[in-house]
LOBAVO-854747 format. One record per residue (C-alpha): y negated, x negated, z; residue in one letter. Coordinates in nm, 3 decimals, always signed. Each point is the difference from the previous one (the first is absolute). Layout:
! residues N
<site y="Y" x="X" z="Z" res="A"/>
...
//
This chain:
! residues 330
<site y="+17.561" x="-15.888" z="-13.457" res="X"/>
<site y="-0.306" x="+0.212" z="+0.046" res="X"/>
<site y="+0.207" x="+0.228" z="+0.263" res="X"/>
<site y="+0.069" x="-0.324" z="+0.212" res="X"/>
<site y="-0.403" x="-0.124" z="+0.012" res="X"/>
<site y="-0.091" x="+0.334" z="+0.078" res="X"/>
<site y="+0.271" x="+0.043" z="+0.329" res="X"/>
<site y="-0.125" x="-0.348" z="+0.071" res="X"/>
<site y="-0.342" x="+0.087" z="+0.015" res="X"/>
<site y="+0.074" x="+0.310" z="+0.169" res="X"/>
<site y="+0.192" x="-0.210" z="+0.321" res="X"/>
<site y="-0.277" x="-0.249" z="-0.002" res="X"/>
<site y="-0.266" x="+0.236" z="+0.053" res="X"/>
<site y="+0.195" x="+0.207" z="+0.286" res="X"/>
<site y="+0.096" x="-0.321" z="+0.188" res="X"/>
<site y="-0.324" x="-0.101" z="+0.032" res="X"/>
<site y="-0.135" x="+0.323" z="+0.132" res="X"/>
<site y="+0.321" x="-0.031" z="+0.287" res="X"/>
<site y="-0.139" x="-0.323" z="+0.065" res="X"/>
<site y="-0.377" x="+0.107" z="-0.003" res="X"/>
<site y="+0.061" x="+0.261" z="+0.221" res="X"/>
<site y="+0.242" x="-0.250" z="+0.227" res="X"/>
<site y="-0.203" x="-0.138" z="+0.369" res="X"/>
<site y="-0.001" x="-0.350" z="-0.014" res="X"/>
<site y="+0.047" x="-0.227" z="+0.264" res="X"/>
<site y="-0.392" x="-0.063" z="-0.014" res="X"/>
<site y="-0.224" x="+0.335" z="-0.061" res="X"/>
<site y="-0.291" x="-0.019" z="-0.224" res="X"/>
<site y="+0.064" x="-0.347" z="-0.151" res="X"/>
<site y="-0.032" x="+0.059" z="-0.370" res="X"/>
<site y="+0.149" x="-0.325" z="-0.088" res="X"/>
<site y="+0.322" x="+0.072" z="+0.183" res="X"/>
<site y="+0.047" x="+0.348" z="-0.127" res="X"/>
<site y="-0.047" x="-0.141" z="-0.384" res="X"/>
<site y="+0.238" x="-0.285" z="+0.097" res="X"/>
<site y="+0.261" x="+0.277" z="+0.132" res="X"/>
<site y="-0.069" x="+0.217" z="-0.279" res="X"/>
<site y="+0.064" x="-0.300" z="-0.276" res="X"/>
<site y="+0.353" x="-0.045" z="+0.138" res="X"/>
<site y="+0.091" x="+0.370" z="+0.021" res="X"/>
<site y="-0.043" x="+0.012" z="-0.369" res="X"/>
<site y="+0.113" x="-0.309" z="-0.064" res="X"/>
<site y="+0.340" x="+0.100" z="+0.181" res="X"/>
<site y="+0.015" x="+0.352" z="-0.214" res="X"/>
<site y="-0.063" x="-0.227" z="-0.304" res="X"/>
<site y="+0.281" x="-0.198" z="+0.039" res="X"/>
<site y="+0.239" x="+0.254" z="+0.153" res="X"/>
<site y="-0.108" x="+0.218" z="-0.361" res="X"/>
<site y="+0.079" x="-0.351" z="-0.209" res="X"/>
<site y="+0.335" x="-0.020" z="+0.145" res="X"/>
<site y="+0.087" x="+0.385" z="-0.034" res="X"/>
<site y="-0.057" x="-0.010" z="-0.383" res="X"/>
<site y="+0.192" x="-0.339" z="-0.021" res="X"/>
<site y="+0.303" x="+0.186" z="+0.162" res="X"/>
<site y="-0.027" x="+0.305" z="-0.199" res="X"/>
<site y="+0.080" x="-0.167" z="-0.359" res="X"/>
<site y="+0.281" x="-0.161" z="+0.159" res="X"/>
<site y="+0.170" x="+0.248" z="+0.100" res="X"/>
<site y="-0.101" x="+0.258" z="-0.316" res="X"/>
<site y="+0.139" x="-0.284" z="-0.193" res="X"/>
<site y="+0.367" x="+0.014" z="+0.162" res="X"/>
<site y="+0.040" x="+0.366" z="-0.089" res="X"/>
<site y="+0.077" x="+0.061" z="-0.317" res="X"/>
<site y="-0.235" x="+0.268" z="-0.197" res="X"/>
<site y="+0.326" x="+0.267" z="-0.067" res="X"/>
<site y="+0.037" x="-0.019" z="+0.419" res="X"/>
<site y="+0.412" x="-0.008" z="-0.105" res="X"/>
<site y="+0.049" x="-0.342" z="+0.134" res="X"/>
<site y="+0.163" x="+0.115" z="+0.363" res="X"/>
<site y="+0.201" x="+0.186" z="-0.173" res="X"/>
<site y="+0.159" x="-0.258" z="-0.206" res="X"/>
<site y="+0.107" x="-0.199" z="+0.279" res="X"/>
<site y="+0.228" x="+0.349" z="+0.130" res="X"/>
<site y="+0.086" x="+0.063" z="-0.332" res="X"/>
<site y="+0.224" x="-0.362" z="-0.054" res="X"/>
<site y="+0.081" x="+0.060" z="+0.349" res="X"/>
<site y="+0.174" x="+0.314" z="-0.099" res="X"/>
<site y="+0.164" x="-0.077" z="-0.294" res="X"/>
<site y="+0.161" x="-0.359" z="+0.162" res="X"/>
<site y="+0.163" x="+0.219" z="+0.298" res="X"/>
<site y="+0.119" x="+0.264" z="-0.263" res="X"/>
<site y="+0.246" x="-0.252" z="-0.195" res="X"/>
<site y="+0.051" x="-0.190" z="+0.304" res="X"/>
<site y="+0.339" x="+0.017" z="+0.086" res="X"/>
<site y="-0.039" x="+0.124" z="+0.351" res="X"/>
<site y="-0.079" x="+0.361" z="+0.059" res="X"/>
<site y="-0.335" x="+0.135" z="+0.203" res="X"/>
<site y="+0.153" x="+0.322" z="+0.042" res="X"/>
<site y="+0.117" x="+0.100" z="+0.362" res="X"/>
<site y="+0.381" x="+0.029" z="+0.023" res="X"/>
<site y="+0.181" x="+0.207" z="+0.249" res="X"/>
<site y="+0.178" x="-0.356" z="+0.063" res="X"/>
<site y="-0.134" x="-0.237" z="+0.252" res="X"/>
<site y="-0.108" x="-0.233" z="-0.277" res="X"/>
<site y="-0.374" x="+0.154" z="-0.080" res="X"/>
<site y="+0.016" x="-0.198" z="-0.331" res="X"/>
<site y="+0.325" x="-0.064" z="-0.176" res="X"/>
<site y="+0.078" x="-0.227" z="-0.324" res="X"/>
<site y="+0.107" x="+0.202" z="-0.289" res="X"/>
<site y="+0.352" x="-0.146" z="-0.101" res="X"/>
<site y="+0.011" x="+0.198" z="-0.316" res="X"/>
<site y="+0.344" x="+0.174" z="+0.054" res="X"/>
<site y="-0.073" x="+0.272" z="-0.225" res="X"/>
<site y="-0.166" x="-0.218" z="-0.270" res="X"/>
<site y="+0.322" x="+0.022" z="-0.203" res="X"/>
<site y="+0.087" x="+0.376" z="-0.079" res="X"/>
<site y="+0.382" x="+0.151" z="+0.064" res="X"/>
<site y="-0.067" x="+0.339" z="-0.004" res="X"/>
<site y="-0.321" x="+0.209" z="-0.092" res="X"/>
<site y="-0.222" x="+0.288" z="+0.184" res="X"/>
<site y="+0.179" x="+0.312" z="-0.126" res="X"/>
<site y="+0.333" x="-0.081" z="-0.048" res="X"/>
<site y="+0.274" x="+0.210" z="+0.132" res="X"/>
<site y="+0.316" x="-0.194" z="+0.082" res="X"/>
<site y="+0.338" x="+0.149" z="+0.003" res="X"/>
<site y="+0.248" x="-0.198" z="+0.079" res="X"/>
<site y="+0.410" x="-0.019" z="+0.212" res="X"/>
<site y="+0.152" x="-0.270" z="+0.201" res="X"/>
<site y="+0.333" x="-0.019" z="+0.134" res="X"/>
<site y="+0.270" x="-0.226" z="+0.154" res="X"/>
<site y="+0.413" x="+0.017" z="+0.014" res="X"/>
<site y="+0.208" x="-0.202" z="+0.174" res="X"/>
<site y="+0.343" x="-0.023" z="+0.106" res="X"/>
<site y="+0.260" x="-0.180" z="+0.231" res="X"/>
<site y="+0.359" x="-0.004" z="+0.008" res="X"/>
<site y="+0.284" x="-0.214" z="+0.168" res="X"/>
<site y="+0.361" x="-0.036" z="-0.016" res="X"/>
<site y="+0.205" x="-0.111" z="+0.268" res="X"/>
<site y="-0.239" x="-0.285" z="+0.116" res="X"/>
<site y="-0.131" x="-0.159" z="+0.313" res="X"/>
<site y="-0.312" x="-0.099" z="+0.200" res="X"/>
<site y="+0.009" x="-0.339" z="+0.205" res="X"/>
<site y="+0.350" x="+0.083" z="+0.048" res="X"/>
<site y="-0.078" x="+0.236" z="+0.289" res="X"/>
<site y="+0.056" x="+0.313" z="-0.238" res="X"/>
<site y="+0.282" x="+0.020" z="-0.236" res="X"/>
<site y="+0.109" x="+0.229" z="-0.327" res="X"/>
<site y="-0.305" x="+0.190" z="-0.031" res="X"/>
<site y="+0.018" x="+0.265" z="-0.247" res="X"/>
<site y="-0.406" x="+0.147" z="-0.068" res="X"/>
<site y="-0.201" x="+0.078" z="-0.290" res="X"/>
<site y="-0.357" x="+0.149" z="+0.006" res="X"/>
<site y="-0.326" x="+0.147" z="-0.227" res="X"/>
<site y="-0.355" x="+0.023" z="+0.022" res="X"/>
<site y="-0.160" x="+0.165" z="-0.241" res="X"/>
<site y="-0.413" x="+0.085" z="+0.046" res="X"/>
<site y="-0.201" x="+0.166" z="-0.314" res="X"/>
<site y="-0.385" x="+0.045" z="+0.059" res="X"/>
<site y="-0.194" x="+0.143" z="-0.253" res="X"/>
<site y="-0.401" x="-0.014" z="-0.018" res="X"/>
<site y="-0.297" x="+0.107" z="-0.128" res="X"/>
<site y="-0.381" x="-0.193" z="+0.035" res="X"/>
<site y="-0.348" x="+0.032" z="-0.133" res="X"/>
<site y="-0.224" x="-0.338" z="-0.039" res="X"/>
<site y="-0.324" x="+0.092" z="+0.148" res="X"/>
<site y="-0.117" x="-0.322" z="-0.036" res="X"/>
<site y="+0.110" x="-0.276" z="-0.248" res="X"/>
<site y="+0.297" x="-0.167" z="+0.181" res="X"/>
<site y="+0.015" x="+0.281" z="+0.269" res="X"/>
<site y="+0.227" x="+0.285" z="+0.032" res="X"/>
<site y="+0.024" x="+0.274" z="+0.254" res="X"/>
<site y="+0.338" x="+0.187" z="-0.041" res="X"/>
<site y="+0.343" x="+0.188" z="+0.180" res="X"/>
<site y="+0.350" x="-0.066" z="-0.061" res="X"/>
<site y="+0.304" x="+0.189" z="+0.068" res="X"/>
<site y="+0.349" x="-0.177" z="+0.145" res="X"/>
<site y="+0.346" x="+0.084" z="-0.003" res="X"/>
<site y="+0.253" x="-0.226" z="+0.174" res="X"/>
<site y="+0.402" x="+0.001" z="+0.037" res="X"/>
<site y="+0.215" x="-0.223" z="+0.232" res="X"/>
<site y="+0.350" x="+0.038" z="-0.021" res="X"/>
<site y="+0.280" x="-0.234" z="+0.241" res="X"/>
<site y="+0.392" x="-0.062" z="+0.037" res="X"/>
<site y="+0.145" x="-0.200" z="+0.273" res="X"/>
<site y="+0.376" x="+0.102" z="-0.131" res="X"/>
<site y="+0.167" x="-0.315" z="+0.258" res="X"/>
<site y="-0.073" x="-0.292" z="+0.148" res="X"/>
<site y="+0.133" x="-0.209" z="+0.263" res="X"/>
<site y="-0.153" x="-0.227" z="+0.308" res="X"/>
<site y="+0.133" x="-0.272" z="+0.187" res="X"/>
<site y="-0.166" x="-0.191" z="+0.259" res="X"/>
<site y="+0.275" x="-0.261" z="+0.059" res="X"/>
<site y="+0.292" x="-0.052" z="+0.211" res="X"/>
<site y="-0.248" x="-0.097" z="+0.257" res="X"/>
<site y="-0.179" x="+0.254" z="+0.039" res="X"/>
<site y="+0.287" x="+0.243" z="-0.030" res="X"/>
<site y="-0.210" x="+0.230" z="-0.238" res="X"/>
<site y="+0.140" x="+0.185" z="-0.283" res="X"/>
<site y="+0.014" x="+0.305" z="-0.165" res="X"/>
<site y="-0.093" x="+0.215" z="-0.288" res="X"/>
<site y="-0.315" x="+0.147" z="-0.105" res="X"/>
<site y="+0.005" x="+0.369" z="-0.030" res="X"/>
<site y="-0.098" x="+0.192" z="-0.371" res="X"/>
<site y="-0.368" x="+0.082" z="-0.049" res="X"/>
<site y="-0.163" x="+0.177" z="-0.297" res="X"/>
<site y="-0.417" x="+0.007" z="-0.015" res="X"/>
<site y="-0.205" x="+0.214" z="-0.263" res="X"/>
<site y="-0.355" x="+0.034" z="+0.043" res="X"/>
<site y="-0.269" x="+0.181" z="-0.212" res="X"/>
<site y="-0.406" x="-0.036" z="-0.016" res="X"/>
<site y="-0.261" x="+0.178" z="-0.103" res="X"/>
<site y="-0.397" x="-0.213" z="-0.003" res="X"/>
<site y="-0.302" x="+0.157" z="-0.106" res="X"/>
<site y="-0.319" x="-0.290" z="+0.005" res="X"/>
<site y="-0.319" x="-0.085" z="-0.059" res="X"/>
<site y="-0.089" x="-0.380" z="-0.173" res="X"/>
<site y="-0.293" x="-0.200" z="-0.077" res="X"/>
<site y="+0.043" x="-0.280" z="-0.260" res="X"/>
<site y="-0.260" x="-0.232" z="-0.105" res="X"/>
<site y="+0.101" x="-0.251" z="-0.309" res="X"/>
<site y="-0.102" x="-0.379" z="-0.086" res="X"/>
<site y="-0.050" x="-0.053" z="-0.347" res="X"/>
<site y="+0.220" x="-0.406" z="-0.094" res="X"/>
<site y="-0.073" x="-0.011" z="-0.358" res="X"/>
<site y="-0.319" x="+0.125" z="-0.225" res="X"/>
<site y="+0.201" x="+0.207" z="-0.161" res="X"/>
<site y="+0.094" x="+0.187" z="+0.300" res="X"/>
<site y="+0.386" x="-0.036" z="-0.058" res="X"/>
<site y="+0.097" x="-0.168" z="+0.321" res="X"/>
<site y="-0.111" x="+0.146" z="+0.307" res="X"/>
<site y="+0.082" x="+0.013" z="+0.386" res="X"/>
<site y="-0.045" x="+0.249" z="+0.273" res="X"/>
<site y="-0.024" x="+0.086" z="+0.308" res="X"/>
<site y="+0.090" x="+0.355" z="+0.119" res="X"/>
<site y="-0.035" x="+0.196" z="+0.355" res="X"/>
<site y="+0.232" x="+0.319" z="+0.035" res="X"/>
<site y="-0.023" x="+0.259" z="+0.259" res="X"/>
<site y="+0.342" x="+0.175" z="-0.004" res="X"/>
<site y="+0.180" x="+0.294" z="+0.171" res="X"/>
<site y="+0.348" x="+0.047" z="-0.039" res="X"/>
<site y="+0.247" x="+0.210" z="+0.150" res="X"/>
<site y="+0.391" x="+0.073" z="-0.072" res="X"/>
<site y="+0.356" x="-0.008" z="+0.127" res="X"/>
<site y="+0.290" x="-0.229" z="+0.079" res="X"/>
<site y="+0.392" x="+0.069" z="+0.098" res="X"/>
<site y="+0.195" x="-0.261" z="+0.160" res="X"/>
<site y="+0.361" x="+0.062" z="+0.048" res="X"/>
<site y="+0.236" x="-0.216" z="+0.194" res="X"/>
<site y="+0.329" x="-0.006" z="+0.124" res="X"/>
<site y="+0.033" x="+0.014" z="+0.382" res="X"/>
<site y="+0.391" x="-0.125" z="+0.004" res="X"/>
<site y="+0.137" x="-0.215" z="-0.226" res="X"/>
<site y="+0.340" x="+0.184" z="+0.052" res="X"/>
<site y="-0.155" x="+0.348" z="-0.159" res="X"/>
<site y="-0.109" x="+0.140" z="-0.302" res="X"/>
<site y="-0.266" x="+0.197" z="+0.200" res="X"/>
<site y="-0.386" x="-0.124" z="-0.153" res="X"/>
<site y="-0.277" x="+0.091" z="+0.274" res="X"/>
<site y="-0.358" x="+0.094" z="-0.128" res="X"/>
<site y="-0.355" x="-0.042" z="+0.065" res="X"/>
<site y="-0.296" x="+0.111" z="-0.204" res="X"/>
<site y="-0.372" x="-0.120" z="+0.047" res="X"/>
<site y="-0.334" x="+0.121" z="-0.057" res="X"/>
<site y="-0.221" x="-0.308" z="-0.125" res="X"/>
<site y="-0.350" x="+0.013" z="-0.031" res="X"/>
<site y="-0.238" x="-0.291" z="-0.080" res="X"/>
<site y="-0.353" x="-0.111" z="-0.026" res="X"/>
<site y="-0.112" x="-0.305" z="-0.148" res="X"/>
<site y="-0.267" x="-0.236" z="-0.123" res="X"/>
<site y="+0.131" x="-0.241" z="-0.237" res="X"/>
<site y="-0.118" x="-0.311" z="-0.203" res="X"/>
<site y="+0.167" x="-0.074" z="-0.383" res="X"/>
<site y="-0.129" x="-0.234" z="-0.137" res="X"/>
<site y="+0.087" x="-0.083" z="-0.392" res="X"/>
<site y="-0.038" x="-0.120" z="-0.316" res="X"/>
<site y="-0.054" x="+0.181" z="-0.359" res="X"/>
<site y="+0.023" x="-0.069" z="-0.368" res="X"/>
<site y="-0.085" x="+0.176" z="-0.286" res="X"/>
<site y="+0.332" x="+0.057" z="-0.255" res="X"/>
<site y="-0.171" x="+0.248" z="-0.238" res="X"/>
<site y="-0.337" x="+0.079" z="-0.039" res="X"/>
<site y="-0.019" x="+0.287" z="+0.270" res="X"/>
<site y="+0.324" x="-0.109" z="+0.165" res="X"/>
<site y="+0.050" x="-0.202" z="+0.299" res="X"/>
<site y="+0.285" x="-0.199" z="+0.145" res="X"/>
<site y="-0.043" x="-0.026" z="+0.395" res="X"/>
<site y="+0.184" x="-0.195" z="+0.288" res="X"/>
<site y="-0.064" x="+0.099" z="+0.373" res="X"/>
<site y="+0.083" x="-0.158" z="+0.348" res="X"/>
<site y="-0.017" x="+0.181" z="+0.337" res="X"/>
<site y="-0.128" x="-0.221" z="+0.235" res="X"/>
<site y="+0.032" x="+0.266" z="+0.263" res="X"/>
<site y="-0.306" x="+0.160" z="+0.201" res="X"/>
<site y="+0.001" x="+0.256" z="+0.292" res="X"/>
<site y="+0.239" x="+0.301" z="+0.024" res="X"/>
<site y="+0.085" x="+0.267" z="+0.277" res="X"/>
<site y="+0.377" x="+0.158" z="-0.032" res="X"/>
<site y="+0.076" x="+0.293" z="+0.176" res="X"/>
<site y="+0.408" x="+0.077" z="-0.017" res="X"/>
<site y="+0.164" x="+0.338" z="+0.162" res="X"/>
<site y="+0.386" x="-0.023" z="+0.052" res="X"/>
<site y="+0.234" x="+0.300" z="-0.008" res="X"/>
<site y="+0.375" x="+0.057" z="-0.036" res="X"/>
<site y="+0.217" x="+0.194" z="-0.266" res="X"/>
<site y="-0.105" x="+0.320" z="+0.149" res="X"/>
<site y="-0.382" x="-0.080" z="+0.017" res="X"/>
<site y="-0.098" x="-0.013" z="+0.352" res="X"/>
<site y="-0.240" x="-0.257" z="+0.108" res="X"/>
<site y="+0.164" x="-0.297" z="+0.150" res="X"/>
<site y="-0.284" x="-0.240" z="+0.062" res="X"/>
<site y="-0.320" x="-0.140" z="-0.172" res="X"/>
<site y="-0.130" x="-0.342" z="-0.095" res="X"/>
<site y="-0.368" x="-0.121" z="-0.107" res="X"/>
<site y="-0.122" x="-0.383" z="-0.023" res="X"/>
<site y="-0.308" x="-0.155" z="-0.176" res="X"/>
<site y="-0.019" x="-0.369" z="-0.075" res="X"/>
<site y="-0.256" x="-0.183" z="-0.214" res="X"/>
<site y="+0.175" x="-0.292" z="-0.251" res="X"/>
<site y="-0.103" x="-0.178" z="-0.278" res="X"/>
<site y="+0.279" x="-0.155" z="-0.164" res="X"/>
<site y="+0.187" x="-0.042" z="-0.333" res="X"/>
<site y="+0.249" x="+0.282" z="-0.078" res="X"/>
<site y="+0.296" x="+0.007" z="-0.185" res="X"/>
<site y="+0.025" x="+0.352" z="-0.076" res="X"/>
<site y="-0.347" x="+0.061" z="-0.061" res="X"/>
<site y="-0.004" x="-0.222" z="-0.367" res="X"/>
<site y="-0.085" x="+0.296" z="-0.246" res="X"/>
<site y="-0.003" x="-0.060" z="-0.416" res="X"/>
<site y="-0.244" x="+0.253" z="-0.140" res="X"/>
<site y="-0.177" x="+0.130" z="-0.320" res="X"/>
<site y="-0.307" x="+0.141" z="-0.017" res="X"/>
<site y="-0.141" x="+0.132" z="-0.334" res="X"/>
<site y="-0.435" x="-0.024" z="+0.057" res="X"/>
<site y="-0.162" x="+0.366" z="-0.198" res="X"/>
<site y="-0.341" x="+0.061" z="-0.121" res="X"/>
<site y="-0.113" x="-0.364" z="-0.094" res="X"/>
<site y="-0.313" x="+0.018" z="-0.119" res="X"/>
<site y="-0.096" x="-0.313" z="+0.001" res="X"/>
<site y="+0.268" x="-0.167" z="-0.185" res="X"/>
<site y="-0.062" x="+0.299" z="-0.298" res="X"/>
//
């Protein structure tokens, strides 16, 4: 308080030298110059009164730790951090994506080393049948047969970075059939012998990232991406005239690259063993395939590349993976 009359005092004094020393508007009239002089300090006066009426005001909004602006950030903070929606720049276009909490539930944990085979048979055979009774008494049987054993490491919990060897055989018999086109079409005749054998070699890399169904982490699906190469060799043998014996050959040179997407579904049968079910849904391959005949010279050559996503048949693959090192579940 004593500070406050003393700066007062202090203004008073040097306004009223300013105005002192100030010409007037009529020189060497003392009454004017004490008039002017009364309202210079009465102006400092109030302009002092209404400084230290401010003052409290405002030292009475800020608290005496000075903390308070920080509180305000600090809520701020903490309501972004368990909001749903992420601050965090993404490579995506989204700058701030909502957290859908896919990898709340755990399948598989950080460490894990997965080992693990899938594989698929099938065959076909027929016995003197027909087809929209255009082909007649077909006589053909055939296998596919694909084993692919693998190997991954979960650097991540439900995330696992591996390679996977493939071995494929295909295996044909056309022994007879028969085609008819009608009497109106004056179109008959028999379809020559052919024999097909074909077998693959695949060497791949695959990324598989699990989604935990259950708490227990039973139940799981996944999604996997496979970059494969494979290479091998096929025979097809056919017989030029129906009359002879006499089997003509050609062997090929496949080679193929691929991207693939298998997507699937796990289960847990044992504690560290797991039941899985897998569906090619196709992806985008480049096939490279070099013809020759029964001596080995090069007859011709054949590439294509094509990009489809579809269902297939032949790629359904039962596996069983047995998960190592669990540490968590010790």
């Amino acid at each position: 308080m004593t500070r406050s009359i003393l700066c007062t005092l202090l203004i008073m004094i040097i306004s009223c030298g300013n105005a002192l020393s100030r010409p007037t508007a009529v020189a060497g009239n003392p009454e004017e110059t004490a008039a002017a002089a009364a309202a210079a300090i009465a102006a400092a006066a109030a302009e002092t009164i209404s400084t230290e009426d401010e003052i409290p005001a405002s030292e009475a909004a800020a608290p005496a730790d000075g903390h308070a602006g920080q509180k305000p950030m600090q809520a701020l903070k903490a309501a972004e951090a368990e909001s749903p929606i992420r601050g965090k720049n993404r490579f995506l276009p989204t700058r701030r994506r909502i957290d859908r909490e896919i990898n709340k539930l755990k399948f598989a944990y950080k460490g894990e080393v997965m080992m693990g085979l899938t594989a698929s048979y099938g065959t076909m055979s027929s016995d003197d049948t027909d087809i929209m009774l255009i082909l007649d008494g077909i006589d053909a049987d055939g296998t596919v047969a694909t084993v692919k054993p693998f190997i991954g490491y979960f650097y991540r919990d439900n995330n696992c970075l591996g390679v996977r060897f493939g071995y494929r055989h295909m295996d044909g018999n056309l022994d007879a059939a028969r085609y008819d086109l009608g009497e109106s079409n004056d179109a008959s005749g028999s379809i020559p012998k052919v024999n097909f054998n074909s077998d693959n070699y695949s060497f791949g890399i695959f990324h598989r990232s699990y989604a935990g169904l259950d708490p227990k982490g039973r139940f799981g699906l996944f999604a996997e991406f496979e970059l494969s190469l494979s290479t091998g060799t096929s025979k097809l043998s056919y017989q030029p005239d129906t009359t002879s014996d006499n089997m003509k050959t050609t062997l090929s040179d496949n080679t193929q690259l691929k991207l693939a997407f298998n997507p699937g579904a796990a289960v847990y049968i044992f504690p560290n063993v797991c039941a899985t079910l897998s569906f090619g849904l196709g992806g985008i391959q480049y096939t490279s395939v070099t013809q020759k005949d029964d001596a080995g010279n090069k007859i011709g050559t054949r590439k294509a590349s094509n990009m489809r996503f579809r269902l297939n048949v032949a790629a359904i693959n039962f596996g069983m993976t047995i998960h190592l090192w669990d540490k968590k579940k010790r």
